[in-house]
C-alpha positions in Angstrom: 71.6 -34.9 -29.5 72.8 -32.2 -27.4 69.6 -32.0 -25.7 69.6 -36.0 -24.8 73.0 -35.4 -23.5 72.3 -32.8 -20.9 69.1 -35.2 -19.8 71.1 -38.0 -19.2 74.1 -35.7 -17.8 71.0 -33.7 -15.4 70.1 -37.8 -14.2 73.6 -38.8 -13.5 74.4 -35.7 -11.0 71.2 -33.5 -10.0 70.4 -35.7 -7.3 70.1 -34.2 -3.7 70.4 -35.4 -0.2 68.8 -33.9 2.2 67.7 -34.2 5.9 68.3 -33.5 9.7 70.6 -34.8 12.2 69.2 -35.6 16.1 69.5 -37.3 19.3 67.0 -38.0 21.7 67.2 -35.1 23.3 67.8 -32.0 20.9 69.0 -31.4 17.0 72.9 -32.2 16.3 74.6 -28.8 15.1 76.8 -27.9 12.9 77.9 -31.9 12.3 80.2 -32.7 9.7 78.6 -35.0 6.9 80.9 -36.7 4.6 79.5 -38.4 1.3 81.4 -40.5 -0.4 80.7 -42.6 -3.8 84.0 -44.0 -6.0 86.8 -41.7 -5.3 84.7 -38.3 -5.1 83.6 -37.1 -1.8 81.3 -33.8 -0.8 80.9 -32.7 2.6 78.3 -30.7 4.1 77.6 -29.4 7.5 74.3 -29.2 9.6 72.9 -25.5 10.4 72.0 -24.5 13.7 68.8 -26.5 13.4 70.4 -29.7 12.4 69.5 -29.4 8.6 72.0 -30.4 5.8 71.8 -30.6 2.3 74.1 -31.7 -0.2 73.5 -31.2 -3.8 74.9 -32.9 -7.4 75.3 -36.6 -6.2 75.3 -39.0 -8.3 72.9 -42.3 -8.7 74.3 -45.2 -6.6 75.9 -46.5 -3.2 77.4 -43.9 -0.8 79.4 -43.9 2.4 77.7 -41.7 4.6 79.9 -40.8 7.8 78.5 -38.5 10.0 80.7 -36.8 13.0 80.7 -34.2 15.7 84.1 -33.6 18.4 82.8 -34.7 21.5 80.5 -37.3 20.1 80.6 -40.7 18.3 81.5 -41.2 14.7 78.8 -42.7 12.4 78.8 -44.6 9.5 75.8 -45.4 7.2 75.5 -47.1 3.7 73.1 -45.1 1.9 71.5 -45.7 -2.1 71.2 -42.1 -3.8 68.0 -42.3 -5.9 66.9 -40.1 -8.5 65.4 -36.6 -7.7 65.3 -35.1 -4.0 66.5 -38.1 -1.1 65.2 -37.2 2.4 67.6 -39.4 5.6 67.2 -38.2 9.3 69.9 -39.2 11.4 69.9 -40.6 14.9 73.2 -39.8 16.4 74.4 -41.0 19.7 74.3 -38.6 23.2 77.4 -36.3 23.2 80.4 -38.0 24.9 82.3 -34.6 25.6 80.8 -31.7 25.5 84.0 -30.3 23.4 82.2 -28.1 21.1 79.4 -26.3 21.7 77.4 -23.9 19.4 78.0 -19.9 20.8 76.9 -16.7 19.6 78.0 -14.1 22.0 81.5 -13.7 20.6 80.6 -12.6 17.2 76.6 -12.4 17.4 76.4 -15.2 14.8 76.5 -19.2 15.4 79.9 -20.3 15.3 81.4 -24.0 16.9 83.5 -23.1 20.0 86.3 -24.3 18.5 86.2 -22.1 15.8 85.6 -18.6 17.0 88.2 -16.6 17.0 87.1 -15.5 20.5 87.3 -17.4 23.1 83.5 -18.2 24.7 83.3 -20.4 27.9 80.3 -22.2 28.0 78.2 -22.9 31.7 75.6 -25.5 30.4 72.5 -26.4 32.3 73.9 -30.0 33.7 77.1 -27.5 35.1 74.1 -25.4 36.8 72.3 -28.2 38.2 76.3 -29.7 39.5 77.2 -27.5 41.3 73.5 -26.8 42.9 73.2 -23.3 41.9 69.8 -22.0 42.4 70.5 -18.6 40.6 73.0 -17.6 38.2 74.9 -15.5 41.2 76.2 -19.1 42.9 77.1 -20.6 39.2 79.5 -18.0 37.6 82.3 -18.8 40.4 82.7 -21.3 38.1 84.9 -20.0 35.6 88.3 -18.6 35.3 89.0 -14.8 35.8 85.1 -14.4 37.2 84.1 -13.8 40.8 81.0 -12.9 42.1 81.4 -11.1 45.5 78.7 -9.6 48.1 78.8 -6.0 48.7 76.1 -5.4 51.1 76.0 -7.0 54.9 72.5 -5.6 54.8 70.7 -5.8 51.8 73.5 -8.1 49.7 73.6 -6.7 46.6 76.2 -8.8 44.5 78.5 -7.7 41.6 80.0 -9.4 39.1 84.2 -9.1 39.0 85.6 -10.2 35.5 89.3 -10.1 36.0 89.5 -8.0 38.3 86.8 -5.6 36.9 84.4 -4.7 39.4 80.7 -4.9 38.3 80.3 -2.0 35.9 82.8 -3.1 33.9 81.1 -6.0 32.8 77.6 -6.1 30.6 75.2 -8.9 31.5 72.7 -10.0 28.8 70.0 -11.9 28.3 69.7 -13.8 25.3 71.9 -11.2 23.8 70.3 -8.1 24.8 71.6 -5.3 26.5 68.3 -4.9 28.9 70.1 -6.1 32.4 70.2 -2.1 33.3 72.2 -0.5 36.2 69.5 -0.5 38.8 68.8 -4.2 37.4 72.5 -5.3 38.3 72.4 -4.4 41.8 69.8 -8.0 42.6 69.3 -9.4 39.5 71.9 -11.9 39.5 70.4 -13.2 42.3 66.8 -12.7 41.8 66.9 -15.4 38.8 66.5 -18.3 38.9 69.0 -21.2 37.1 65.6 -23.4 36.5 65.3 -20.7 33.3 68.7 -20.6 32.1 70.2 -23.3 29.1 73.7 -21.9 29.2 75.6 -18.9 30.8 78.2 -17.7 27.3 80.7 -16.1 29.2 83.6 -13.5 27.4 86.6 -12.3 29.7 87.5 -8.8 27.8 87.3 -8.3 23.9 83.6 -7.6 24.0 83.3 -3.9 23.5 83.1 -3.9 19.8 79.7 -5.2 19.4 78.2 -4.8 23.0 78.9 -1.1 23.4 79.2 0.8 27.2 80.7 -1.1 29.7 81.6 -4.2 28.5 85.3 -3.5 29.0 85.9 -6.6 31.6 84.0 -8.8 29.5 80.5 -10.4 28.6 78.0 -12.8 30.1 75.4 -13.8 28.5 72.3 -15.5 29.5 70.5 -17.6 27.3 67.0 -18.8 28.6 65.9 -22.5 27.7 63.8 -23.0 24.6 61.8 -25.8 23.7 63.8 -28.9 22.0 61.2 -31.5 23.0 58.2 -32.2 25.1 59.5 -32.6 28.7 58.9 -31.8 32.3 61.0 -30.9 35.6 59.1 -30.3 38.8 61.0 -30.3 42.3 61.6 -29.2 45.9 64.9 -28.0 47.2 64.9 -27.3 50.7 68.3 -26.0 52.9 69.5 -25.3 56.1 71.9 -22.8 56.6 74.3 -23.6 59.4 71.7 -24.8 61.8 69.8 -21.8 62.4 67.8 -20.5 59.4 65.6 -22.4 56.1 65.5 -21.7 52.8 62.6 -23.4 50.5 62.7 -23.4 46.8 59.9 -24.8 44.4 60.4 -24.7 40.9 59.2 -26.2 37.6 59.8 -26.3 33.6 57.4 -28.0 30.9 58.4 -27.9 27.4 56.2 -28.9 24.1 57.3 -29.2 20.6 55.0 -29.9 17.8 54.9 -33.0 16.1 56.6 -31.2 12.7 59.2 -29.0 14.9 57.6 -25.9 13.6 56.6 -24.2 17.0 57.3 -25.1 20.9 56.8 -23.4 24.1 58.4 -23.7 27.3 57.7 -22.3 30.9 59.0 -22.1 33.7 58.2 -21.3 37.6 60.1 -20.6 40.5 59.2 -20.2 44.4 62.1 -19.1 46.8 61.3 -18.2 50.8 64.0 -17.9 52.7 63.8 -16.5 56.7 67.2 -13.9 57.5 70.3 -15.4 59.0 72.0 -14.0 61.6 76.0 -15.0 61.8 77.3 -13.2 65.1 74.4 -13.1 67.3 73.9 -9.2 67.4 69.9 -9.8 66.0 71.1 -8.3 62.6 70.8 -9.8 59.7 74.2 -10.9 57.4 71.8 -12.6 55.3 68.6 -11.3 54.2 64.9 -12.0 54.4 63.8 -13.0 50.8 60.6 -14.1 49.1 60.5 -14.3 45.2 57.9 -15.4 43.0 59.1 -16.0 39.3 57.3 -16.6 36.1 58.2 -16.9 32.0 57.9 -18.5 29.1 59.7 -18.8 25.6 58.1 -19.3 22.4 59.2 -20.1 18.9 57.4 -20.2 15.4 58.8 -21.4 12.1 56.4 -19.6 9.4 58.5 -21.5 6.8 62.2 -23.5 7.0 63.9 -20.1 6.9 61.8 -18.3 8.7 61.7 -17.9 13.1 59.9 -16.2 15.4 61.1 -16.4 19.0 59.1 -14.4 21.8 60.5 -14.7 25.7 59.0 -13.3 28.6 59.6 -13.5 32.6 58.4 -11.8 35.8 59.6 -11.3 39.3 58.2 -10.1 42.3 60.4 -10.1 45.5 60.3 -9.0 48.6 64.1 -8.7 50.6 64.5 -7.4 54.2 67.7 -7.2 56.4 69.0 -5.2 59.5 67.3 -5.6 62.6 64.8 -8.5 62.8 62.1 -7.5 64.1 58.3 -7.6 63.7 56.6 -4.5 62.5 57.2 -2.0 59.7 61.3 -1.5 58.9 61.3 2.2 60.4 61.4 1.1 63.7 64.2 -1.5 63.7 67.8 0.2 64.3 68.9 -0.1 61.0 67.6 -1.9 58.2 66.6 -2.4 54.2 63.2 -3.3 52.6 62.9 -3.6 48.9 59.9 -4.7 47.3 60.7 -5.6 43.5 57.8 -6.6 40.6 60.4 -6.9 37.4 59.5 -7.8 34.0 61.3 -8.5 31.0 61.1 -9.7 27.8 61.7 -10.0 23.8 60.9 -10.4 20.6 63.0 -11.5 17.8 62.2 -12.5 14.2 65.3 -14.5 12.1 64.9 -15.0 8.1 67.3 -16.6 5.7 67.7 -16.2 2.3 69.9 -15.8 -0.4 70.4 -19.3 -0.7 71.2 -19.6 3.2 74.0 -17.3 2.4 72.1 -14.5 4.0 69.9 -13.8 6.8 68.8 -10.8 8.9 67.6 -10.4 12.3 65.5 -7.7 13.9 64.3 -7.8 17.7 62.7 -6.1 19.7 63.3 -6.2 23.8 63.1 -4.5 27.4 62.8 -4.6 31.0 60.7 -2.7 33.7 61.4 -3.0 37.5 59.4 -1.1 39.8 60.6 -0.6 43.5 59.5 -0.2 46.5 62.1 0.8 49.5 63.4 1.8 52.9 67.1 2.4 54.0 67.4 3.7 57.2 68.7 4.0 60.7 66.6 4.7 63.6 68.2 7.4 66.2 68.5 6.8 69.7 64.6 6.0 71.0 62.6 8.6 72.7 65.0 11.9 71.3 63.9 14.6 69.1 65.9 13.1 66.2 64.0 9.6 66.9 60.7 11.6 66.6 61.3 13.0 63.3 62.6 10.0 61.7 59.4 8.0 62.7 57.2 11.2 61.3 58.9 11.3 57.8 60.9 7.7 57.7 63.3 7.3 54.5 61.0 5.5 52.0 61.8 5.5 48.9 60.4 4.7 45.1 62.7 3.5 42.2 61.5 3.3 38.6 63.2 1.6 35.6 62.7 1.3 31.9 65.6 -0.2 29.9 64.7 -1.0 25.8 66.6 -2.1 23.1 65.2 -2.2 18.7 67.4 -3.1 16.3 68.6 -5.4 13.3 71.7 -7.2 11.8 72.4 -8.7 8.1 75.0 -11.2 8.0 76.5 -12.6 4.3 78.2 -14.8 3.5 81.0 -14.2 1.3 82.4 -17.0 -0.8 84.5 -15.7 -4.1 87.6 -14.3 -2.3 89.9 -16.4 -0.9 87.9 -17.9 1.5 84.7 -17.8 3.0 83.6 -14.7 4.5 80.8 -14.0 6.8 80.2 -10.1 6.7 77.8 -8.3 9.7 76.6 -5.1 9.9 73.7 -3.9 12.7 72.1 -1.4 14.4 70.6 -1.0 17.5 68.8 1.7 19.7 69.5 1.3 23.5 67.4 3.7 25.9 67.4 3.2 29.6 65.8 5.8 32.4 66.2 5.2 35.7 64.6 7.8 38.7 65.5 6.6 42.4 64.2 9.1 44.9 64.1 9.2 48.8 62.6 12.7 49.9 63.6 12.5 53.4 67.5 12.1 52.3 66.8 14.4 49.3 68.5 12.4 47.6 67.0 11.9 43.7 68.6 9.8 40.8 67.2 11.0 37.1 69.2 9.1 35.0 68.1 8.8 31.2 70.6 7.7 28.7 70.4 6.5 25.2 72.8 5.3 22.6 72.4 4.7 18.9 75.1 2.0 17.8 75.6 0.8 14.5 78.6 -2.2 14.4 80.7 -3.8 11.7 82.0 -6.8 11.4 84.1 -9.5 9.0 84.4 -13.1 10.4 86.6 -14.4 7.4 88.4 -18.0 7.3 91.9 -16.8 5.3 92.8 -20.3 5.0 92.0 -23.8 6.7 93.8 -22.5 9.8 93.9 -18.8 9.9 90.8 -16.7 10.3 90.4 -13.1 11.3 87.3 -11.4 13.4 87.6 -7.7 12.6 85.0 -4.9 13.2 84.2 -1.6 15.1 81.2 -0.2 16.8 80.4 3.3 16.4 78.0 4.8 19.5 76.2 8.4 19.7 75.7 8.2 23.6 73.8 11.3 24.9 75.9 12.1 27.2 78.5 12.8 25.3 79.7 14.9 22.2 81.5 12.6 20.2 80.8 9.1 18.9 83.2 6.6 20.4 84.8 4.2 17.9 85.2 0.6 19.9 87.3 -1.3 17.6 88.2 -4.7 17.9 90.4 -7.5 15.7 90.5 -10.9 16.9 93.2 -14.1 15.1 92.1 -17.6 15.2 95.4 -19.9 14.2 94.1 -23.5 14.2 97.3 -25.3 14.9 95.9 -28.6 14.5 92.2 -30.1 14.7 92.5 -29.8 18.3 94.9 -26.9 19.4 94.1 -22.9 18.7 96.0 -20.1 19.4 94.3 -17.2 19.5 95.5 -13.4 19.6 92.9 -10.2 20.3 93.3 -6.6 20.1 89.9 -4.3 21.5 88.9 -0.8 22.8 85.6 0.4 24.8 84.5 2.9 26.8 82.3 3.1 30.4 79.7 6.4 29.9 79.8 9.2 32.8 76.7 8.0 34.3 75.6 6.0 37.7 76.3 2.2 37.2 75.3 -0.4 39.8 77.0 0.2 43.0 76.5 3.9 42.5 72.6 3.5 43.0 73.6 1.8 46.2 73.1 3.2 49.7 75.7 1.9 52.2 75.5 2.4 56.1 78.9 3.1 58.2 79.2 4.7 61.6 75.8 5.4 62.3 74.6 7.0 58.6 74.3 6.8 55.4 76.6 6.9 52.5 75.4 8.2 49.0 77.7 8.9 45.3 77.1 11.4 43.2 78.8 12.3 39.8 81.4 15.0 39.5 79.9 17.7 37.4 83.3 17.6 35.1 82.8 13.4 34.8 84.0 12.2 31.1 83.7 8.7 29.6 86.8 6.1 30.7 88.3 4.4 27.6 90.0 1.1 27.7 92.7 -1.4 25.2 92.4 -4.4 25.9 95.1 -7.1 24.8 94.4 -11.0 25.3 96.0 -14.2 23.9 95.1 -17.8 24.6 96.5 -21.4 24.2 93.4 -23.9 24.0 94.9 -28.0 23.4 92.0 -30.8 24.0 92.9 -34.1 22.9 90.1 -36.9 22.6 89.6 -40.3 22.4 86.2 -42.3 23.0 86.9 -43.0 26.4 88.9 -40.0 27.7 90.2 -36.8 27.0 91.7 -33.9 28.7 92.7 -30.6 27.6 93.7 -27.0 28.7 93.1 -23.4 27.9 95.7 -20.7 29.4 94.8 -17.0 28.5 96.8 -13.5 29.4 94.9 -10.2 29.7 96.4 -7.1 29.7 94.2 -3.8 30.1 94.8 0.3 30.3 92.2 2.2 31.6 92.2 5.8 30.7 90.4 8.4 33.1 89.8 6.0 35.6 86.4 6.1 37.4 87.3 6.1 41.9 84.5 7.1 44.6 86.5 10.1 46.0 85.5 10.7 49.9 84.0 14.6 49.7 83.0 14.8 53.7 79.5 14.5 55.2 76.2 15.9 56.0 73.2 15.6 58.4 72.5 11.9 57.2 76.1 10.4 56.5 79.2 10.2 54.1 79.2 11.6 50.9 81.6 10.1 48.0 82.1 12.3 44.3 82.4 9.5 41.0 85.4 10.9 39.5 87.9 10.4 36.8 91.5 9.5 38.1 94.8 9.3 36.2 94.2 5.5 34.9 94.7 2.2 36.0 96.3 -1.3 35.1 94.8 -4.8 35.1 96.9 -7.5 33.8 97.2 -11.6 34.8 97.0 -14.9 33.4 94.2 -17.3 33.6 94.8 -21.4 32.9 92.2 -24.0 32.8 92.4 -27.6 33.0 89.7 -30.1 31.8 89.9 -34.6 32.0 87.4 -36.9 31.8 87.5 -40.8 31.6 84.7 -42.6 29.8 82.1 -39.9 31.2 82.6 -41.9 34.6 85.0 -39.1 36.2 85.6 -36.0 35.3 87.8 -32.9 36.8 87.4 -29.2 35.9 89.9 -26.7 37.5 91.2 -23.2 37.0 92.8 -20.4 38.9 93.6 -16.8 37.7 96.9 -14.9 38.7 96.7 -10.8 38.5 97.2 -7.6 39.3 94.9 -4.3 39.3 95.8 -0.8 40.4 95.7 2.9 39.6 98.7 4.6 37.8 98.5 7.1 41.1 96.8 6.3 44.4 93.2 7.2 44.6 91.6 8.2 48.6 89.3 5.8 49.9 89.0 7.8 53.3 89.8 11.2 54.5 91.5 9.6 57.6 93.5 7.0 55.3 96.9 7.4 52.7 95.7 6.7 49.6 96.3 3.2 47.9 97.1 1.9 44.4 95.8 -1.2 44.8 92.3 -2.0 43.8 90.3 -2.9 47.1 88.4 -6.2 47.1 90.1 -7.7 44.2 92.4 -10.9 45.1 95.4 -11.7 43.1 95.3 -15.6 43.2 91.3 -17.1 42.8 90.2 -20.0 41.2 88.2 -23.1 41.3 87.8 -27.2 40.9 85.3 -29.2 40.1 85.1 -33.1 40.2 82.6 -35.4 39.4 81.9 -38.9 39.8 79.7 -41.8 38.2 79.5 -44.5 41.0 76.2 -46.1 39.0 74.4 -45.5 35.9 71.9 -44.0 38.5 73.7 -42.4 41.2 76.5 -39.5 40.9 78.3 -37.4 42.7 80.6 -34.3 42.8 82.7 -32.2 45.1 82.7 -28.7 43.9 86.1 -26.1 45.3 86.5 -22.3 45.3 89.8 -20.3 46.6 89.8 -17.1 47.5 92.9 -15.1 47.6 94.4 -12.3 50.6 92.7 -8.8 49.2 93.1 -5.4 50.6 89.9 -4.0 52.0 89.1 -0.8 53.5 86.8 -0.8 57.0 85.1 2.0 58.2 85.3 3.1 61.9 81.7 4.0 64.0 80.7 0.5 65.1 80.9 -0.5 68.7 83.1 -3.5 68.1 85.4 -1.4 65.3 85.9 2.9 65.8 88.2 4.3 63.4 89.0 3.4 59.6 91.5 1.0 58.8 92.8 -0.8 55.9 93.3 -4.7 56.3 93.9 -7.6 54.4 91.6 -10.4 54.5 92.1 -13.5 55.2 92.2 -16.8 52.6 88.9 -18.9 51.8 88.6 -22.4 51.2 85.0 -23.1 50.1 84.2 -27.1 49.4 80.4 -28.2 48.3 79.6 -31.7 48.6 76.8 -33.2 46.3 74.9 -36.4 45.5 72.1 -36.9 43.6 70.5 -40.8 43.0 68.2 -41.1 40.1 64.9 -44.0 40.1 64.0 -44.2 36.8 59.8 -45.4 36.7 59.9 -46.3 33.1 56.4 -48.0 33.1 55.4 -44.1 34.3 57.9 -42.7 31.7 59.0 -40.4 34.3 62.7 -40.1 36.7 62.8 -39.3 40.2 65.6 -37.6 41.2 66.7 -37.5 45.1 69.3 -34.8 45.7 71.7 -34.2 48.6 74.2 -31.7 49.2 76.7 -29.6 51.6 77.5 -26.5 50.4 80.1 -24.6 52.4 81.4 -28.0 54.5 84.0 -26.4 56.3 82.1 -23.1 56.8 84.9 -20.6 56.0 83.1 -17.8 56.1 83.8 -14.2 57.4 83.8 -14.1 61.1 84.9 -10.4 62.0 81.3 -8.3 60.7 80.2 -5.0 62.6 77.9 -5.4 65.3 74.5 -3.5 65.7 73.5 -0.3 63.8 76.1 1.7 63.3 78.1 -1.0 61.2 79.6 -0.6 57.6 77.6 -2.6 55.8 80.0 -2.5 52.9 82.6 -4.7 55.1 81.6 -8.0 53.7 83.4 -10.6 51.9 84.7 -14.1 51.0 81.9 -16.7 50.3 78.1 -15.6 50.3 76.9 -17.8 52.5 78.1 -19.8 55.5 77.4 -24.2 55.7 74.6 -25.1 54.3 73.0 -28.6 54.4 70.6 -28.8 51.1 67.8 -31.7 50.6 65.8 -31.4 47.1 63.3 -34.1 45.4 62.5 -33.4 41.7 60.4 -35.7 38.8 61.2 -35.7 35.5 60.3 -36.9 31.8 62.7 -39.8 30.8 
């Protein structure tokens, strides 16, 4: 008797439903399923691969609604039949793209909505908007992030996260620390936006799991892997104000297998673009380039809870400015040659277990960059000086190995209060770096490592409350003691669609050469070189943040806004301290200061109407200086104030449906006055000075019209664009060779008219 009971009791509930949720483009994350049969109801969520499962239903007719914020609700009738039910599920294209799926603010999946630190998301339709042809012309794009030229010569770029400079900031890719020092000075140039699916950007709060100098924040680049077989192939070609062309080839082919276990994608990329010359002096503001770039990403799925992802790219470029001339760089009056091959790649291999309560991750990843150079400025021709330089010229060779091993287990703990997902991982972060130029004797060995191991506890207290807390512990061997980063981050879910969110974090920057330090800047006829003070000790930072995010929805509009405050103390402060000259220019010491303050406000605003307008803006309000003011020239008082770092920037972005094939958008960025220092020596400018800059108003026009060739199966896209319209750009640069090439500012590039052709799979 008892045994017939628990057969007919085992028929009644062990039923399961299982299955995966889609659209035509990609799997449906993390979508809410709701089962419902009498008056019981179970529901179950998708996993990042669009699986759900829900188990103990029993036999009959069940409401099946399935729904996602920023896409359309569904509703299906379903029969549960004995045993083990398989339903996919079509869902609709996403409306709003409310609530993505990001990993860089606790190194685990989470919805946006739901981690307790705030992650803005740059998606690859934003890229392709706003006509960015590298990440360095899309990350203007976000509140409390600037990217700003440093180099009239060469143009290096830096990245400025609330008013951060560069080395404040770490830049991944696809979560790994391998974008080194020597990397940052080009690299967010040198790739290419045809790789990238989304840019996850963190302003502050990252230190705890990312380690050295991610005090400003985090940006994380995630290449594009395979979600379905697809091409893109296309031409972009522009003219920059009338004078000079820039060409751009590039291409992406994706393939997925026919059971979703394994894909590839790859990707190309061909950029030549001739040096532009803004004042007429025959010297370059914008560099010579030609890059070549290559990759690919692939995946493997051994079994359901098994992944084995493998990404790879290469890069060779070759970037010129100064003088344009023909002939080798040594006999122009002053110029810079670099000759890049870069490669980069990793490994990573996912498994879950444990009921999908568990899973562990181990990877595997680096970088190389070999580099050819010349910096230099030719004496006056026909003097002694002149015939030395042209007998030992200032070449140069710059070597780079960055790598990264390590693991993470997350859990997931269920049997106290509520759920809690615990991570702990370890990593091993080594990165050498030797820059030499024997006829400056100037020589950069630079080898650093770091062990890390991090904590962390993502735990939902309650329906509305949860708590990120955690600490990374790093040996790095350049220092004594290991520094404790920790970092606590409150999620209050006010309603569905409103969080507050409160975040508490420490980090440190290591006393070694980051980014502009490997830089060599020309002023007053020389050259200008850093070096670290033999006495240099790690800066340490707190970090306080707190942000108000509301988006309210409806299935043909919704608008929303996000305002955040920052608040930072840096202690030991790094400043380039001017220490005199020598025989080939200025000399500057890296030292530690008193400390510094950066505090401000960021707000966003976000509408769209039925997909057929939409309207992004944001601006950021602050303030950065020392605690006591730091030299910047030995001619100069000293100033508080951090140079180059506006008070008031910010952006807008509106787009606009006119067909179901044609589109357009008119992209802004605003500039803020800045303090800035110029150094004396060129004909047109003599002695140092300290001025403020003038404010930029940069506007981009775009419109793209789509054919569609559906007997082909294929979309031609026709692309037109004016980035630039009212060319505000900088119009007071040094003249000739004794210029500072560090006297550059405002918007990278002057007008630029842009034509582009591209096919496509439908």
């Amino acid at each position: 008797m008892i045994i017939s009971v628990l057969f007919i009791h085992d028929i009644i509930i062990a039923q399961t439903l299982e299955g995966n949720i889609y659209d035509k483009n990609s799997v449906v994350s993390f979508a809410n399923v709701l089962i419902e049969i009498d008056n019981e109801s179970i529901v179950v969520s998708s996993d990042i691969d669009g699986n759900y499962k829900a188990d103990n239903l029993t036999l009959g007719k069940v409401n099946i609604t399935i729904s996602r914020l920023g896409r359309k609700t569904q509703n299906i009738k379903y029969t549960i039949k004995k045993g083990i039910n398989s339903l996919d599920i079509l869902m609709g294209e996403e409306i709003y793209n409310l609530d993505q799926i990001v990993v860089t603010g606790t190194k685990t999946f989470k919805r946006r909505t739901k981690s307790p630190v705030i992650v803005n998301v740059l998606d690859k339709n934003k890229l392709q908007e706003v006509q960015a042809c590298n990440i360095s012309e899309a990350l203007n794009f976000q509140s409390g992030v600037r990217v700003e030229t440093d180099c009239q010569t060469c143009n290096y770029t830096q990245l400025r996260i609330n008013g951060l400079s560069g080395g404040y900031s770490q830049i991944l890719i696809n979560g790994r620390a391998i974008f080194s020092p020597l990397t940052g000075l080009y690299g967010m140039e040198q790739i290419p936006s045809n790789m990238i699916d989304r840019i996850e950007v963190i302003r502050g709060g990252g230190s705890s799991l990312y380690g050295s100098s991610a005090v400003g924040g985090v940006v994380n680049l995630i290449t594009k892997s395979p979600r379905s077989s697809n091409f893109d192939f296309g031409y972009s070609f522009r003219r920059i104000n009338e004078s000079s062309n820039d060409n751009l080839i590039f291409g992406n082919g994706s393939f997925l297998s026919n059971n979703g276990k394994s894909g590839a994608t790859f990707y190309v990329n061909n950029r030549d673009r001739e040096y532009y010359d803004h004042n007429g002096d025959n010297f370059s503001e914008l560099p010579k380039l030609k890059d070549n770039t290559f990759g690919a990403n692939f995946f493997f799925k051994p079994t359901n809870s098994q992944k084995i992802e493998l990404n790879f790219g290469s890069l060779h470029e070759y970037r010129y400015g100064g003088e344009m001339i023909d002939g080798a760089p040594h006999f122009a009056m002053q110029s810079e040659e670099r000759v890049h091959d870069f490669l980069v790649g990793n490994i990573d291999y996912s498994i879950d277990f444990n009921s999908g309560n568990s899973s562990l991750i181990t990877y595997v990843a680096g970088q190389k960059t070999n580099r050819e150079h010349y910096t230099g400025i030719r004496p006056d021709i026909g003097s002694s000086e002149d015939i030395e330089h042209l007998n030992n010229p200032p070449y140069g060779t710059s070597f780079n190995i960055t790598t990264q091993f390590g693991l993470q287990l997350n859990h997931k703990y269920t049997q106290f209060i509520g759920p809690n997902v615990l991570t702990i991982g370890s990593e091993v972060v080594s990165d050498y770096v030797n820059d030499e130029i024997s006829s400056y004797n100037y020589l950069i060995d630079q080898n650093v490592n770091t062990l890390a191991i991090y904590l962390q506890s993502d735990w939902s207290l309650t329906e509305k409350f949860s708590l990120l807390s955690g600490a990374r512990f790093d040996k790095h061997s350049l220092l004594k003691n290991i520094v404790v980063s920790p970092r606590t981050s409150l999620l209050y879910n006010i309603k569905t669609n409103t969080q507050l969110r409160l975040s508490y974090s420490t980090g440190f920057r290591a006393p070694q050469a980051f980014d502009a330090d490997l830089h060599i800047a020309f002023a007053g006829g020389g050259v200008s070189r850093i070096t670290l003070a033999e006495n240099l000790k790690e800066e340490t930072s707190n970090s306080l943040s707190g942000s108000l995010n509301y988006d309210y929805a409806q299935e043909n509009y919704i608008y929303g806004f996000t305002l955040e405050g920052f608040y930072t103390i840096l202690n030991d402060a790094f400043y380039q301290d001017p220490s005199g000259s020598d025989e080939f220019g200025d000399l500057y010491i890296k030292r530690n200061g008193s400390g510094a303050k950066v505090k401000g406000f960021s707000l966003d605003l976000r509408a769209n109407y039925n997909k057929i307008i939409q309207l992004e803006t944001g601006f950021t309000v602050q303030t950065s200086s020392y605690d006591y003011p730091v030299l910047h020239s030995n001619v100069l008082e000293a100033k508080s104030n951090f140079l180059k770092t506006p008070n008031l920037y910010g952006f807008s972005n509106i787009s606009f449906k006119l067909k179901n094939n044609i589109n357009s958008s008119i992209n802004y960025l605003y500039t803020g006055k800045m303090d800035l220092i110029h150094l004396g020596g060129a004909i047109n400018h003599i002695t140092d000075e300290y001025i403020i800059s003038n404010v930029f108003h940069q506007i981009d026009f775009n419109l793209n019209y789509n054919q569609y060739l559906n007997n082909m199966g294929v979309k031609l896209r026709y692309l037109f664009g004016i980035k630039n319209v009212t060319n505000s750009y900088q119009s007071n640069f040094n003249i000739l060779k004794n210029r500072d090439s560090n006297f550059i500012y405002g918007p990278s590039t002057p007008r630029m008219i842009i034509f582009g052709l591209s096919v496509s799979s439908l």
